[in-house]
BAKE-764761 format. One record per atom (N, C-alpha, C, O): residue in one letter; x, y, z. Coordinates in steps of 0.2 Angstrom, whole numbers, plus 5000, padded with zeros to 4 digits. Layout:
BEGIN
AXYZ...
This chain:
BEGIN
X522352485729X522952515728X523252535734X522952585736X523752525738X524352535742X524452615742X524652635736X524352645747X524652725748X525252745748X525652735753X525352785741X526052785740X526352865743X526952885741X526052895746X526052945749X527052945753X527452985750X527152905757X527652915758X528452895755X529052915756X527952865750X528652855744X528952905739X529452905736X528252965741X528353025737X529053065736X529353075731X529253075741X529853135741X530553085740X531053105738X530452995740X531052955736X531152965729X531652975726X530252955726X530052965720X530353025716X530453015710X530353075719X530553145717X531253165718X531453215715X531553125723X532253125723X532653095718X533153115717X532153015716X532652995709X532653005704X533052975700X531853065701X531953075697X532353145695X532453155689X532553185699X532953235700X533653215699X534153245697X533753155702X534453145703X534653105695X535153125692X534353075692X534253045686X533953085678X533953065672X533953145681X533553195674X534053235676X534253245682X534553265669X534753315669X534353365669X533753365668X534753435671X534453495674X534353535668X534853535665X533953565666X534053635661X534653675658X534853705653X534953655664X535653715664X536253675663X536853695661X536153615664X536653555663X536553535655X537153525651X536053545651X535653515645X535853575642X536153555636X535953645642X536253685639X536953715641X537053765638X537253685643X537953675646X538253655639X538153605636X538853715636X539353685630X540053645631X540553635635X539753615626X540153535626X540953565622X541053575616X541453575628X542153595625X542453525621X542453465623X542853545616X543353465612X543753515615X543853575615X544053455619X544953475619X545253435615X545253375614X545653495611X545953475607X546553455609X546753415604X546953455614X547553445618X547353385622X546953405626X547453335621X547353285627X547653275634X547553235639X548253325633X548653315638X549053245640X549253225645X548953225635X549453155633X550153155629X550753165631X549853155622X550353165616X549953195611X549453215611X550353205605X550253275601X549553205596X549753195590X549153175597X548753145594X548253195589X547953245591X548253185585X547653225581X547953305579X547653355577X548653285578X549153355574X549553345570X549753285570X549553365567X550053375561X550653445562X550553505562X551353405562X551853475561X552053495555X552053455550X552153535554X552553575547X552853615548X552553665548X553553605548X554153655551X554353695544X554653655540X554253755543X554953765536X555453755533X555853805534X555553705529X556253695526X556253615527X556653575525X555753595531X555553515531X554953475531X554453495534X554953415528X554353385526X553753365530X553853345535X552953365528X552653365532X552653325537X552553275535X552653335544X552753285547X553253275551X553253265557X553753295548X554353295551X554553365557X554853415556X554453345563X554453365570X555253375573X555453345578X555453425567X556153415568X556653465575X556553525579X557053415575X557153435583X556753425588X556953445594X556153395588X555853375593X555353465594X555053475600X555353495591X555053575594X554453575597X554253605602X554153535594X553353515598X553353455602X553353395599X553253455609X553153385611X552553405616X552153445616X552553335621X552253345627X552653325631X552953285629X552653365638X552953335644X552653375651X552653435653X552253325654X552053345662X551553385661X551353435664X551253355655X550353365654X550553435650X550153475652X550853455648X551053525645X551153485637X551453425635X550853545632X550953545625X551553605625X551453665625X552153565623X552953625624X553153645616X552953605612X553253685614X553753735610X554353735612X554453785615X554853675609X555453675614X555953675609X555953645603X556553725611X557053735608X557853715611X558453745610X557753665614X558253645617X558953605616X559553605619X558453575608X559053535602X559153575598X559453555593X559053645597X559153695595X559953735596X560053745602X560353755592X560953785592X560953835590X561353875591X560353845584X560453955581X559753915579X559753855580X559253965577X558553965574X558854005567X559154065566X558553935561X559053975554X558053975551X557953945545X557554005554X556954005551X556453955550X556053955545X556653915555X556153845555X555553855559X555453835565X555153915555X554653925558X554053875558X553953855553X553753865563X553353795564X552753815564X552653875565X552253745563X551553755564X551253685568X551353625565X550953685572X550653615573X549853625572X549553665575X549653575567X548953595564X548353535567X548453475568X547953555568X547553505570X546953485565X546553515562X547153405566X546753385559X546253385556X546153345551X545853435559X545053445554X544953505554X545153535559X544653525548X544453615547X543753635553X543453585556X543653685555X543153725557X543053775553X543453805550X542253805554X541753875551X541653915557X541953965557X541253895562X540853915567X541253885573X541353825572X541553915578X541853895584X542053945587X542253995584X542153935593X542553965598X543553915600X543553855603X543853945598X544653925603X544753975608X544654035608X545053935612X545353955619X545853895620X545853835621X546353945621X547053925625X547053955632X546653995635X547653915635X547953935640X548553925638X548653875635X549053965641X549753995635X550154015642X549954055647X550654005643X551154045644X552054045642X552353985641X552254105640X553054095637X553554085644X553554115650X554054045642X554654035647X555354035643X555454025637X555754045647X556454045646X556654135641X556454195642X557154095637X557554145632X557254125626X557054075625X557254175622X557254165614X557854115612X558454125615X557854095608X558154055604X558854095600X558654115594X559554095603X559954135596X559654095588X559454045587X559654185584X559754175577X558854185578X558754225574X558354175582X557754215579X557654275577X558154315580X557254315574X556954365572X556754405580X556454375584X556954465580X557054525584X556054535586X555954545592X555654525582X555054525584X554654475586X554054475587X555154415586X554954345588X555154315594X555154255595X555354365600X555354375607X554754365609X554354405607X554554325614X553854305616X553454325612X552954375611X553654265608X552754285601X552554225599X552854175599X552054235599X551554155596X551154185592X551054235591X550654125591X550054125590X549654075588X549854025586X549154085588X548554025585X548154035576X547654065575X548554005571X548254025565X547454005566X547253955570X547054035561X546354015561X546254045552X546454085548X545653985553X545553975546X546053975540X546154025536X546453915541X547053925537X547053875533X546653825532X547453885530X547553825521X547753795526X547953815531X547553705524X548153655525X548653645527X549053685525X549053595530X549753565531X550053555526X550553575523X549453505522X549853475516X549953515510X550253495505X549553575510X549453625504X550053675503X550253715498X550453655509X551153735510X551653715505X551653655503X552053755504X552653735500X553053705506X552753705511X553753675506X554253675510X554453705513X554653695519X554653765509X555153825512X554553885515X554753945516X553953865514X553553915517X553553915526X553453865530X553554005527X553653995533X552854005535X552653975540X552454035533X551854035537X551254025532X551254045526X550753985535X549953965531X549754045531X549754095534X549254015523X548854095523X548454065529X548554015531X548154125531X547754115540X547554175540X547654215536X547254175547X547254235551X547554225557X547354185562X547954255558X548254245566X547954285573X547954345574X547654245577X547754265583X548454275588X548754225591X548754325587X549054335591X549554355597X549654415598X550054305601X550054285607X550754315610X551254285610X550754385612X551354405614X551454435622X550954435626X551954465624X552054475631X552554515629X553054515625X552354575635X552954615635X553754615636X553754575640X554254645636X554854645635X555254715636X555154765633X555654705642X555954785644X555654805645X555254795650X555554885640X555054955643X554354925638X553754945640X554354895632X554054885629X553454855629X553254805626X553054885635X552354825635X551754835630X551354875631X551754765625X551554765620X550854725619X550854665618X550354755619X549654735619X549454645618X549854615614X549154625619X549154535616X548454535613X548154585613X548254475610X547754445605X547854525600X547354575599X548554515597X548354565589X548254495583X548254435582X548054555579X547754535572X548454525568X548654585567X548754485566X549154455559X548854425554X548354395555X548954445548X548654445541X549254405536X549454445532X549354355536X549954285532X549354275526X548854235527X549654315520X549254305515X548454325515X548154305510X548154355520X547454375521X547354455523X547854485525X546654505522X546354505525X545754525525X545354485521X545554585530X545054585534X544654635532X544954675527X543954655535X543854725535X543654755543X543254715547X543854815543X543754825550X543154905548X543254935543X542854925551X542354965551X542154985546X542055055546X541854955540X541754935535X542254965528X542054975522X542754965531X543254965527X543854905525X544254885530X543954875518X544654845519X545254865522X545554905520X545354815527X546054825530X546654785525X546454735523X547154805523X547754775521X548354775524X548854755521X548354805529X548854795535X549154715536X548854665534X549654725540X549854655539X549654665548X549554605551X549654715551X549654695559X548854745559X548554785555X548554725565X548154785568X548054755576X547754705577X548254785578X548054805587X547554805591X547054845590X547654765595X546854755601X547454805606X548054825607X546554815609X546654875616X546854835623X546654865628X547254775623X547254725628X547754755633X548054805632X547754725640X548254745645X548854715642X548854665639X549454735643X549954675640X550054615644X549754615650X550354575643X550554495647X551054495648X551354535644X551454455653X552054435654X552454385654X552054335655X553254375653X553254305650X553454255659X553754275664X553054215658X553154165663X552354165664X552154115667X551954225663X551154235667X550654195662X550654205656X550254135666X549854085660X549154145660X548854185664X549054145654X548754175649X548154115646X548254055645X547354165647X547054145644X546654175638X546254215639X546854155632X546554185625X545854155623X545554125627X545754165617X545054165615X544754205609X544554265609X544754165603X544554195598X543754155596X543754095596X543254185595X542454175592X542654195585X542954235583X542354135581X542454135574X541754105569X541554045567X541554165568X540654155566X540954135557X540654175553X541154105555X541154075547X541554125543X542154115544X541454185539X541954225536X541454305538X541454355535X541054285544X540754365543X541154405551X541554455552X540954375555X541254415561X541954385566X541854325565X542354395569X542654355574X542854425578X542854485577X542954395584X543254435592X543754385595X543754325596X544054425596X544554415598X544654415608X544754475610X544754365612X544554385620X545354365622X545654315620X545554415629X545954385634X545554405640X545254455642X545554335642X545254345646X544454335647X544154285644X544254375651X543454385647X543354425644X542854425642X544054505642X543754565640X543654555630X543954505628X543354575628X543454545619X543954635619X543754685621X544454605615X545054655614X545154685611X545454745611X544654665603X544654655595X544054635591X543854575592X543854665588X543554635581X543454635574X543754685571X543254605572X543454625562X543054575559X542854525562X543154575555X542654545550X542454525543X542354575540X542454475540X542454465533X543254435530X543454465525X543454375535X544454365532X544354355524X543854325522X544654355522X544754345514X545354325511X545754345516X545754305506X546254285503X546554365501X546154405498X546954375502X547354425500X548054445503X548354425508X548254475500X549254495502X549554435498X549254395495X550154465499X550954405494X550554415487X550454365484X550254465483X549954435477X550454485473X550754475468X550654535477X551254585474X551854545473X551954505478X552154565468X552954525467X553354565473X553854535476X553154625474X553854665478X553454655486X553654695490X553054615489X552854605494X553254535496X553254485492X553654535505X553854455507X553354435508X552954455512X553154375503X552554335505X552454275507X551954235509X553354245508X553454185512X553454125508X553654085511X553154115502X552954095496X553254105492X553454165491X553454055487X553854055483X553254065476X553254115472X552854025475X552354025470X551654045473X551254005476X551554125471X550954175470X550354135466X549754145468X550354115463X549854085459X549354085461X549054135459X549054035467X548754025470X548354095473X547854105471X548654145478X548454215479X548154265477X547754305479X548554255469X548254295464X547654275460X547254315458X547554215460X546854195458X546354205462X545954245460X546454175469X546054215476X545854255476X545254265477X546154285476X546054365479X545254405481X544854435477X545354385487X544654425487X544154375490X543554375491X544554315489X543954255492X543654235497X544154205499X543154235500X543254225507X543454175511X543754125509X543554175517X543754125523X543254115525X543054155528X542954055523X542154015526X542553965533X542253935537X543253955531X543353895536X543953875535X544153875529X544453835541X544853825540X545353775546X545153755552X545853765545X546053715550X546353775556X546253835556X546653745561X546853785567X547653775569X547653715571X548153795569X548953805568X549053825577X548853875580X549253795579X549753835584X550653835582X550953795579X550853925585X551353925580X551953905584X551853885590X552753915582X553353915584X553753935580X553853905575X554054015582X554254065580X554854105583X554954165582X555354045588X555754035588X555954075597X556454105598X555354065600X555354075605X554854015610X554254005608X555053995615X554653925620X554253955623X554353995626X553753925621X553053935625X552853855626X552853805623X552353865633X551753805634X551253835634X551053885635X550953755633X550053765632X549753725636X549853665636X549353745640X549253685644X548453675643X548153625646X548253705641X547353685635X547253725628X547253785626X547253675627X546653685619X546053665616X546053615614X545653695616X545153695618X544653725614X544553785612X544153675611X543453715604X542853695607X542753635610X542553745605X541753735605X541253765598X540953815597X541353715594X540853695588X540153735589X539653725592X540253795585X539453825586X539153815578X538653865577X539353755573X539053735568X538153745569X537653775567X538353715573X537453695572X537053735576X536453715577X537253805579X537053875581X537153895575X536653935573X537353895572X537753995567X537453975560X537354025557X537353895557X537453885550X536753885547X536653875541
């Protein structure tokens, strides 16, 4: 047998260069849901118009950016938007990178000044009425301050849902993280953890802002409550039911924003 003595340290070189490392093997596998192409793998649904129909062009791509554009826009008469992405999640982490530009759109809503957000665990595209302006969901919340008003980011919205927060039901329709505020033109990085219907947090950043617990079907079931919803039925039955999982919305609420990643990491097969 030939002394392989000095082939050793090639020997150990190729297998090193050829074997993933420990730390590479536990490395989380991100889906980008944004391709940085075109809106592949979404569904829009604007209110007042059929699914599908991407009216005005609101949602596009240009220059590797995913836009909220109101350009073709002359007054915002409530064409509150959602662009949904085509498969549900339970167990996952989202993360955007987000920033708002320009002016608000005449004719939006007064609290629709640098506002977005990312629905989670929401009903369907195809399940909304037409003239529905928002999916039941849980919103993650994406706003930036204004004049003297510097107003907290990653809040909790509740579109037909809620929550419980220190073992109590919340039915608030807002609740507040303790975030630094943002600014419009500054790219933003958000982040909500979404463990099935028991926990989620909410992150900018790396700081976690927020948490709560347990989303369930609830709100709009009262007649004297806006619930955006023309037919209760549906809510009133629910009530009370949990959010085990659900599709993912970015919104348009009549102010331009870009996204220039979107971004999940599937903890199915961690959490289930």
């Amino acid at each position: 047998m030939k002394n392989l003595t000095p082939l050793v340290p090639f020997i150990i070189l190729a297998i090193t260069c050829c074997t993933p490392t420990q730390k590479e093997k536990e490395s989380p596998e991100w889906i980008q849901l944004f391709n940085g192409k075109d809106l592949s793998g979404w569904k829009v649904k604007i209110s007042g118009h059929e699914l599908g129909d991407n009216y005005n062009h609101t949602f596009r791509v240009e220059d590797s950016l995913l836009k909220v554009s109101y350009d073709q826009y002359d007054s915002f008469r409530n064409e509150f938007g959602h662009l949904f992405y085509e498969k549900p999640f339970s167990f996952y982490r989202i993360r955007v990178e987000y920033r708002f530009v320009g002016e608000q759109t005449p004719g939006g809503p007064s609290w629709g000044e640098l506002n977005s957000g990312v629905m989670l665990h929401s009903q369907s595209p195809e399940s909304m009425e037409k003239n529905q302006n928002f999916p039941i969901s849980i919103e993650l919340q994406l706003l930036a301050a204004y004049d003297t008003l510097e107003r907290t980011n990653a809040n909790l919205a509740t579109p037909g849902t809620h929550v419980v927060k220190d073992g109590e039901l919340y039915t608030d329709h807002m609740m507040y993280s303790d975030s630094k505020p943002s600014y419009n033109g500054e790219w933003v990085t958000a982040e909500a953890i979404v463990l099935g219907d028991s926990i989620i947090h909410y992150l900018v950043g790396s700081d976690t802002v927020l948490t709560f617990t347990h989303p369930q079907i609830g709100g709009w079931e009262l007649e004297n409550e806006m619930g955006w919803v023309e037919d209760k039925t549906y809510v009133k039955k629910m009530k009370g039911a949990p959010l085990k999982e659900g599709y993912i919305a970015l919104q348009a609420e009549s102010h331009p924003v870009e996204f220039r990643k979107v971004e999940l990491l599937d903890l199915s097969d961690e959490y289930k």
